[in-house]
C-alpha positions as CSV (number, residue, x, y, z in Angstrom):
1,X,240.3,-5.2,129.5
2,X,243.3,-4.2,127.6
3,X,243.4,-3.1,123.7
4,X,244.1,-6.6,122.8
5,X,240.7,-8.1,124.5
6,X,242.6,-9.7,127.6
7,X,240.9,-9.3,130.9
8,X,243.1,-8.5,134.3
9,X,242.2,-8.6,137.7
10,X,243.1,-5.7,139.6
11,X,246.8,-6.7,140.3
12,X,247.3,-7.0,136.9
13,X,247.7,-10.7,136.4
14,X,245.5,-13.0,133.6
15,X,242.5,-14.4,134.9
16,X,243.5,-17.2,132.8
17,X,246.3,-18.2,134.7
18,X,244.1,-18.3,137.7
19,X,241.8,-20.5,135.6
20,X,243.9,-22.9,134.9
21,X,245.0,-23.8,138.9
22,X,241.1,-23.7,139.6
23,X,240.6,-26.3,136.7
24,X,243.2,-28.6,137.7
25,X,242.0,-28.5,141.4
26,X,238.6,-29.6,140.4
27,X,240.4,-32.4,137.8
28,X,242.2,-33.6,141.1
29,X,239.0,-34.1,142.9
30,X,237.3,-35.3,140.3
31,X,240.4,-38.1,140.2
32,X,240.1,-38.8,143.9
33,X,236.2,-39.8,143.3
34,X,235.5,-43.8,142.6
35,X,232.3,-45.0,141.4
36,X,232.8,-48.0,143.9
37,X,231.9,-45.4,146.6
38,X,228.7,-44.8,145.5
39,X,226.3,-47.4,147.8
40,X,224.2,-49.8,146.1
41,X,220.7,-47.9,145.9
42,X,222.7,-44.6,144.9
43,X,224.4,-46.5,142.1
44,X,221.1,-47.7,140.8
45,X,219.4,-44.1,141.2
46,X,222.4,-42.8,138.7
47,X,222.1,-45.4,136.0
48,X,218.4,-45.2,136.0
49,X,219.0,-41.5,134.5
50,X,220.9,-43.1,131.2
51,X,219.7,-42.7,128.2
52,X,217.5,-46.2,127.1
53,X,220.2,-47.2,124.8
54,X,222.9,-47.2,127.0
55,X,221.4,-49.9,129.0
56,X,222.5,-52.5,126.4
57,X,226.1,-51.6,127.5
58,X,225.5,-51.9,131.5
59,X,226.5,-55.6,131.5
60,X,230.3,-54.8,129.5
61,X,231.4,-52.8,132.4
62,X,232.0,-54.7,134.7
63,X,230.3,-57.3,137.2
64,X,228.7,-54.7,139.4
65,X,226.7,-53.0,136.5
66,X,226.1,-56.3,134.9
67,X,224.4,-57.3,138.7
68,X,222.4,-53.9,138.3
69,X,220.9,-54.6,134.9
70,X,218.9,-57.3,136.1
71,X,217.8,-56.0,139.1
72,X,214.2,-55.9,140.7
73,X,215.7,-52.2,142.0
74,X,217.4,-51.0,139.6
75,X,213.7,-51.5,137.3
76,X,212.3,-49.7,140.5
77,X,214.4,-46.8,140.3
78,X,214.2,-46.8,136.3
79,X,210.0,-46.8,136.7
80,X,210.6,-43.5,138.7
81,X,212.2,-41.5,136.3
82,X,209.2,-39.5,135.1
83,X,209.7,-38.8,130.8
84,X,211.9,-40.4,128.5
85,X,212.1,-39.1,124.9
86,X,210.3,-41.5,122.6
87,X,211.6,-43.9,120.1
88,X,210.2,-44.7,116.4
89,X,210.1,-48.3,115.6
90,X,210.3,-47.6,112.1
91,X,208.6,-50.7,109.3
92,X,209.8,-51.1,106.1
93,X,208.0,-53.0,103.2
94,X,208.8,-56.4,103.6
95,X,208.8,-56.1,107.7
96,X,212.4,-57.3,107.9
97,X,214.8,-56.3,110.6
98,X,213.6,-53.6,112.8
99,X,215.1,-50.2,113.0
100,X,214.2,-47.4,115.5
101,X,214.8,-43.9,115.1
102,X,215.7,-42.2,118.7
103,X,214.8,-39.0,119.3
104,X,217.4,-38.4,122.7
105,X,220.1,-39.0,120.5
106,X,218.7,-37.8,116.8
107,X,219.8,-41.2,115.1
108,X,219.0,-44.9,113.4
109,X,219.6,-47.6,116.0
110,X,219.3,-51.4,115.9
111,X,216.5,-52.8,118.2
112,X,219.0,-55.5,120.1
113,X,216.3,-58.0,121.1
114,X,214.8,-59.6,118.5
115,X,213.7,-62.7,119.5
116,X,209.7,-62.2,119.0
117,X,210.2,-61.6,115.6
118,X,212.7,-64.4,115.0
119,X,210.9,-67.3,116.7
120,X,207.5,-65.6,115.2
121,X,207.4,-65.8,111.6
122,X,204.7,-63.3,109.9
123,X,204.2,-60.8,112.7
124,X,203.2,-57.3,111.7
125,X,203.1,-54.1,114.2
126,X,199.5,-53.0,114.4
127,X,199.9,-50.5,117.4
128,X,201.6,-49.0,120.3
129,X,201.8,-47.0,123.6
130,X,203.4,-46.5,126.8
131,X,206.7,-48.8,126.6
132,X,204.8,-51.6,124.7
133,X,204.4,-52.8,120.7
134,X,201.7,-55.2,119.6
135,X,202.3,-57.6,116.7
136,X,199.9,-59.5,114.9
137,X,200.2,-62.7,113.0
138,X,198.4,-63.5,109.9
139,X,196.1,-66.4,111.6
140,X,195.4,-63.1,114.2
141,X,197.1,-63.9,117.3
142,X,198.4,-61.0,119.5
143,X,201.5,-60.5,120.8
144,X,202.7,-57.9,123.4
145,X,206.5,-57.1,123.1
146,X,208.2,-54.4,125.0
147,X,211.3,-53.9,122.2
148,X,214.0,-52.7,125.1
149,X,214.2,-55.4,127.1
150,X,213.1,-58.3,124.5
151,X,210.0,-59.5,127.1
152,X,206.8,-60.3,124.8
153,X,203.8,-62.8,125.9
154,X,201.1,-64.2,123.2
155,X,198.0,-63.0,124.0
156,X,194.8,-65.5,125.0
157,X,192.9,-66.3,121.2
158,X,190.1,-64.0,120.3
159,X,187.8,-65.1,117.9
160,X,187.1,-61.9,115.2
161,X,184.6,-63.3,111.8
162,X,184.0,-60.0,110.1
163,X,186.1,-56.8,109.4
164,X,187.8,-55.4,111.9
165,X,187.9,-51.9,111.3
166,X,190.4,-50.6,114.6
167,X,193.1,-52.1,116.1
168,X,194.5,-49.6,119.5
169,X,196.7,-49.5,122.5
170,X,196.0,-47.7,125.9
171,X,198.2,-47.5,128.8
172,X,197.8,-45.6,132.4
173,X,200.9,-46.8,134.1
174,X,204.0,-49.5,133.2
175,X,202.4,-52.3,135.0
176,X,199.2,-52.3,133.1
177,X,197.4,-51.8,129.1
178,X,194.2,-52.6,127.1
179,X,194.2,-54.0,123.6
180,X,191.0,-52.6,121.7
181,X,189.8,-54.0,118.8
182,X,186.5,-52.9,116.9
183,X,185.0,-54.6,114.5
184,X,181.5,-55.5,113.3
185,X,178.7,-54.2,111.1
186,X,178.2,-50.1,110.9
187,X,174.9,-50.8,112.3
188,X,176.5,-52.3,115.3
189,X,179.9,-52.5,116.4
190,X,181.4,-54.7,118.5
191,X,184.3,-53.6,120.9
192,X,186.7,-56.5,122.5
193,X,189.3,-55.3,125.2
194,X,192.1,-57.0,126.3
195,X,192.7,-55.7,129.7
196,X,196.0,-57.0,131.1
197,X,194.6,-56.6,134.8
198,X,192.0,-59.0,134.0
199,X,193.7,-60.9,131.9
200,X,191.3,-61.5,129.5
201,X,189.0,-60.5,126.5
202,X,185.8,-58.5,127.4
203,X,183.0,-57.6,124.8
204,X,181.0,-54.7,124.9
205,X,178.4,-53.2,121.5
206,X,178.6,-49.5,120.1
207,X,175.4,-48.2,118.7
208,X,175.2,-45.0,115.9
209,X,174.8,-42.0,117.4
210,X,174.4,-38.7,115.1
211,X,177.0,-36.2,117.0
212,X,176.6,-33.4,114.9
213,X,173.5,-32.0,112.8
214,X,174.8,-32.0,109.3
215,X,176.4,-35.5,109.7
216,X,173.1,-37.5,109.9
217,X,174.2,-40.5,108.8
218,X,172.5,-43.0,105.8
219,X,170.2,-45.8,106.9
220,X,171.4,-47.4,103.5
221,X,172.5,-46.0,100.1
222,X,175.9,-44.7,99.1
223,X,178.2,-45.1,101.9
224,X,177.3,-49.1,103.2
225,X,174.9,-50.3,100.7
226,X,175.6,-53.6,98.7
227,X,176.6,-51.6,95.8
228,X,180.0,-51.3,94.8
229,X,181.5,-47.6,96.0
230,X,184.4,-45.6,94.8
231,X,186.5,-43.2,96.9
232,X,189.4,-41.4,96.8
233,X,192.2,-43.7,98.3
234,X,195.1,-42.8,100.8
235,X,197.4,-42.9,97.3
236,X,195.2,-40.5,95.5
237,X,193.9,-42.7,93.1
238,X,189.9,-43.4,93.0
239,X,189.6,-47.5,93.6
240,X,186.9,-49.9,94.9
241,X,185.9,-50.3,98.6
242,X,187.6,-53.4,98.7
243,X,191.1,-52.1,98.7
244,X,193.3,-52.0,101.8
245,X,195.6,-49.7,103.1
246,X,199.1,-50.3,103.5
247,X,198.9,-54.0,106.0
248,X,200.9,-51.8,108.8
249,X,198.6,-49.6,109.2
250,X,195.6,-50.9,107.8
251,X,193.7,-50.8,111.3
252,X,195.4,-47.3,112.2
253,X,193.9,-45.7,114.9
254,X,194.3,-44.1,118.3
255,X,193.0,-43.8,121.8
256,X,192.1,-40.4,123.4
257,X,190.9,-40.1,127.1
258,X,189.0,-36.9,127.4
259,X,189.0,-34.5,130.1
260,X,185.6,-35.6,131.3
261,X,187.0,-39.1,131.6
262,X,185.6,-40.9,128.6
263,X,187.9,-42.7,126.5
264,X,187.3,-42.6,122.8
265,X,189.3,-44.4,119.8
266,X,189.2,-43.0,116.9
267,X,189.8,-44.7,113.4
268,X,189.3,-44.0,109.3
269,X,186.5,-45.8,107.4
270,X,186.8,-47.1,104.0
271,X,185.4,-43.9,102.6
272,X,188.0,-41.9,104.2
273,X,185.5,-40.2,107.2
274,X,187.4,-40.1,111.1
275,X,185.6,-42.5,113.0
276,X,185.2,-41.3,116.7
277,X,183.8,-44.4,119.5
278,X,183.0,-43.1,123.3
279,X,183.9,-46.7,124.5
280,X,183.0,-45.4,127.8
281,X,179.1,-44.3,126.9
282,X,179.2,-47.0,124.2
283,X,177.9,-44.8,120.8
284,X,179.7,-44.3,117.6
285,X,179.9,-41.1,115.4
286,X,181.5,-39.4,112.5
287,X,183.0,-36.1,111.5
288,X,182.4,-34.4,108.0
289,X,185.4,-34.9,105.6
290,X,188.7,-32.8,105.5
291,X,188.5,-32.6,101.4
292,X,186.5,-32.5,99.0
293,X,186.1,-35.7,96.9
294,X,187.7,-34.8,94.3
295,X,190.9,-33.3,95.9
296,X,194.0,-36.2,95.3
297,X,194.9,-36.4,98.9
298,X,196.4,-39.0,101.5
299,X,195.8,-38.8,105.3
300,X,196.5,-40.3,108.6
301,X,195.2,-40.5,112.5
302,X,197.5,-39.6,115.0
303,X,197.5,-38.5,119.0
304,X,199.7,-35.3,119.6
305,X,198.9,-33.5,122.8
306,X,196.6,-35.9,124.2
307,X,194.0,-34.9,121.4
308,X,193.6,-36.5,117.9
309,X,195.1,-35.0,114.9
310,X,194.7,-35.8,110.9
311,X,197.5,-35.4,109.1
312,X,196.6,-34.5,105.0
313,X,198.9,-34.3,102.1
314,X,196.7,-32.9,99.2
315,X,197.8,-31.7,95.6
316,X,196.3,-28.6,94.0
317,X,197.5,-26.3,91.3
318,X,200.6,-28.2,90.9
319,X,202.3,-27.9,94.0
320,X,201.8,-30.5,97.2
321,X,200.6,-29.7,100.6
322,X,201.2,-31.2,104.1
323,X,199.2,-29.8,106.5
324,X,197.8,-30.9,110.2
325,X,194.3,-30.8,111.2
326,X,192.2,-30.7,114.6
327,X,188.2,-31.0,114.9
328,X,186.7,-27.5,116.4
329,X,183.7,-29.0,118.2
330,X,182.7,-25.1,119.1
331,X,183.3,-23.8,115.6
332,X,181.9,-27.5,113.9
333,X,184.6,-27.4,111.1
334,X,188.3,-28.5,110.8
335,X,190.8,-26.2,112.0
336,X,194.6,-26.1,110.5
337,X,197.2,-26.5,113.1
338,X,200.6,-27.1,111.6
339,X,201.6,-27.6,107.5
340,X,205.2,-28.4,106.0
341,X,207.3,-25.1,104.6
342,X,206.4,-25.1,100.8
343,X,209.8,-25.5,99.9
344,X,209.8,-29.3,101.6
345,X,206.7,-30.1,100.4
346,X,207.5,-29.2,96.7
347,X,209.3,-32.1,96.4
348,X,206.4,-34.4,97.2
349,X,203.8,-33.2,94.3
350,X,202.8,-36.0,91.1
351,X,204.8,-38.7,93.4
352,X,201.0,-40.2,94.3
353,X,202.4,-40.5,97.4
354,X,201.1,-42.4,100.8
355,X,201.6,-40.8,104.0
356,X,201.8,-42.9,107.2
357,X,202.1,-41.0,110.5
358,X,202.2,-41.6,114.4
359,X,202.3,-39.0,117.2
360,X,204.0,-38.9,120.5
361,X,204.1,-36.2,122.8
362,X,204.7,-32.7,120.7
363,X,206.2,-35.2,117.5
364,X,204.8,-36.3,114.3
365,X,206.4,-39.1,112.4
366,X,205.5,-38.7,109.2
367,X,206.2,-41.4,106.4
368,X,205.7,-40.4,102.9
369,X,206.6,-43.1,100.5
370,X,205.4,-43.9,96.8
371,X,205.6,-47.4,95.3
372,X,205.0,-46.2,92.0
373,X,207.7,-43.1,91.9
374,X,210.7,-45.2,94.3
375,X,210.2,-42.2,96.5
376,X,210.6,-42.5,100.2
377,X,211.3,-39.9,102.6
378,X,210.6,-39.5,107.1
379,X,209.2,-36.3,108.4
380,X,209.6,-35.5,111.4
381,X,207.4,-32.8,113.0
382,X,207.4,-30.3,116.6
383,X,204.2,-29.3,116.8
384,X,204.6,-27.1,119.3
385,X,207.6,-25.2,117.5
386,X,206.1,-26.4,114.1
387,X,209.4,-27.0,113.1
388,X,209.5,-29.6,110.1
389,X,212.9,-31.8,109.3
390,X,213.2,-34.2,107.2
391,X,215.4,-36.9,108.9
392,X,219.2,-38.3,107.2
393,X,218.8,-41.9,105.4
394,X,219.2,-44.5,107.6
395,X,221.8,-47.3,105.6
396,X,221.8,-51.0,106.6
397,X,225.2,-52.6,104.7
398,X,225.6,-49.5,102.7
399,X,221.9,-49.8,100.9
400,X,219.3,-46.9,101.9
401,X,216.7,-48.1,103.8
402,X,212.7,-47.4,102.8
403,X,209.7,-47.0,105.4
404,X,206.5,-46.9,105.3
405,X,205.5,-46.8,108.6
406,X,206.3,-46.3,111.9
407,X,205.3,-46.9,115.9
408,X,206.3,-44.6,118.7
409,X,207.0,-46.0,122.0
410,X,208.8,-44.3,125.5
411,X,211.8,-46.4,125.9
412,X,211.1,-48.3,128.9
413,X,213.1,-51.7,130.3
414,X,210.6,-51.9,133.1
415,X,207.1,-51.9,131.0
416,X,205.6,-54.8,132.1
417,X,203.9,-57.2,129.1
């Protein structure tokens, strides 16, 4: 290398100028290559590897990628492609148009098949997993939609004639997924599972089970006696029993299969307590609060790392917390895992805010939004980095979009309703 930074090989000469032939010998090969070389099963092997939203454009190529799209092969090779990076169908308050957020390419995107929604009026998202969405209608019908591909099916009638308290989705592979729903008295709850192997509803009862010592649980009294209760509420503000969460997530709750092999859903009572249900042993359980009662906080289920979180935003000593929580069962207490930088959280204290969260993978979606205040705002959370950004608006004809919710989902054109 010479004063001036240049490097020489050792007959003097630029290694640039060497640089450049090589480059323009590769571009000549690159020239002499033609897609239409490529055999059909190779073709379909590469376009498999695309990200989800490029799939949309397949069929604008030309008439060989359009032929690929919709072939039983090219699905095949897609189904083999082991991870894709998930999507966030986002919900805003009055449940119009759906917007995802994709996390492959960090931006807003319109979902391109909306047919389910459009020929269904009044369906809400209740839950998610693998590559599939479930919508409910207000006279309780299920519908499974996989939002890539625009394939949904209505779901055989279930007859439900008290509170449903959980509404989950489990998947183990593309070609298969249970719909759980509990519901029922405390004393007794009844569990109905859609498995789509079967192909219809099966009914199983949970009885009460004290898990741990200190969380003996009431015969009657204060938590499900016929007196009227007060608690503190998701918004931070002490109301009735009878009050409902926000209707996308009223029934939040998620699905957790343990090492051991038992699958257990988990879900929030009225009085704010994480619900845990060993569908597979067939007891129910609770776990001692987060907060104390008289904290002002808001909190959400979700599954991150194959375990189940809360998430908690809580005001004390003017300033706002978000924080993430996991259940020691060795230590018998709640253990912090993950909170906001103070300087993003700031922003969120005296808004009486509502958070609404979903996990996926490492991420946490969080939605923080406030009727009251006009303050919106998505979170977006590594857990494994605990790296916190807050994502860019999303604008729909110029105007800011507001959520209050969202769904995660892995892309998938070949999960099977």
């Amino acid at each position: 290398m010479d004063q001036n930074g240049t490097w020489f090989t050792k007959k003097r000469l630029p290694i640039y100028r060497y640089e450049t032939r090589k480059r323009k010998k590769s571009s000549d090969q690159t020239a002499d290559f033609s897609w239409d070389d490529l055999n059909q099963d190779l073709l379909e092997r590469v376009l498999s590897w695309l990200p989800t939203s490029s799939f949309f454009r397949l069929r604008s190529v030309c008439k060989r990628w359009s032929s690929v799209s919709l072939s039983k092969t090219f699905m095949l090779a897609c189904s083999q492609v082991p991870k894709r990076e998930p999507w966030f169908y986002m919900v805003d308050p009055n449940c119009s148009k759906p917007i995802i957020y994709d996390t492959a390419q960090s931006k807003w995107c319109n979902i391109n098949h909306p047919e389910l929604l459009e020929t269904n009026n009044g369906l809400l998202p209740v839950a998610s997993s693998g590559g599939l969405l479930c919508f409910r209608s207000f006279s309780g019908e299920f519908f499974i939609s996989n939002p890539v591909s625009g394939s949904h099916r209505k779901l055989p009638h279930v007859d439900i004639e008290d509170t449903v308290h959980a509404i989950a989705m489990s998947s183990s592979s593309l070609s298969s997924y249970k719909l759980i729903l509990v519901h029922g008295d405390p004393s007794s709850l009844t569990v109905k599972t859609f498995d789509s192997t079967l192909d219809h509803w099966t009914v199983s009862m949970l009885h009460r089970k004290t898990k741990f010592q200190q969380l003996a649980l009431p015969e009657s009294g204060d938590e499900y006696g016929d007196e009227t209760l007060y608690y503190l509420s998701k918004a931070g503000d002490v109301v009735a029993t009878d009050m409902q969460r926000s209707p996308s997530k009223q029934f939040s709750s998620v699905v957790i299969t343990e090492k051991n092999g038992n699958e257990v859903l988990y879900f929030l009572s009225q009085s704010g307590r994480v619900v845990g249900c060993n569908l597979s042993e067939g007891f129910w359980y609770e776990y001692p609060k987060i907060l104390p009662p008289f904290f002002e906080h808001s909190l959400d289920l979700v599954e991150c790392r194959g375990e189940m979180l809360v998430v908690v935003m809580s005001e004390l000593l003017e300033s706002a917390s978000l924080r993430v929580w996991r259940f020691s069962e060795e230590k018998g207490l709640w253990v912090q895992v993950g909170a906001i930088p103070p300087s993003m959280s700031h922003e969120f204290y005296g808004k009486k805010a509502d958070i609404n969260c979903v996990g996926h993978g490492n991420l946490i979606m969080v939605c923080v939004s406030s009727v009251s205040c006009g303050f919106n705002c998505e979170v977006l959370c590594n857990l494994e980095e605990n790296s916190w950004v807050e994502l860019p608006e999303c604008f729909i004809s110029g105007k800011p979009k507001e959520f209050v919710s969202a769904f995660s989902f892995e892309p998938r054109l070949e999960a099977c309703v």
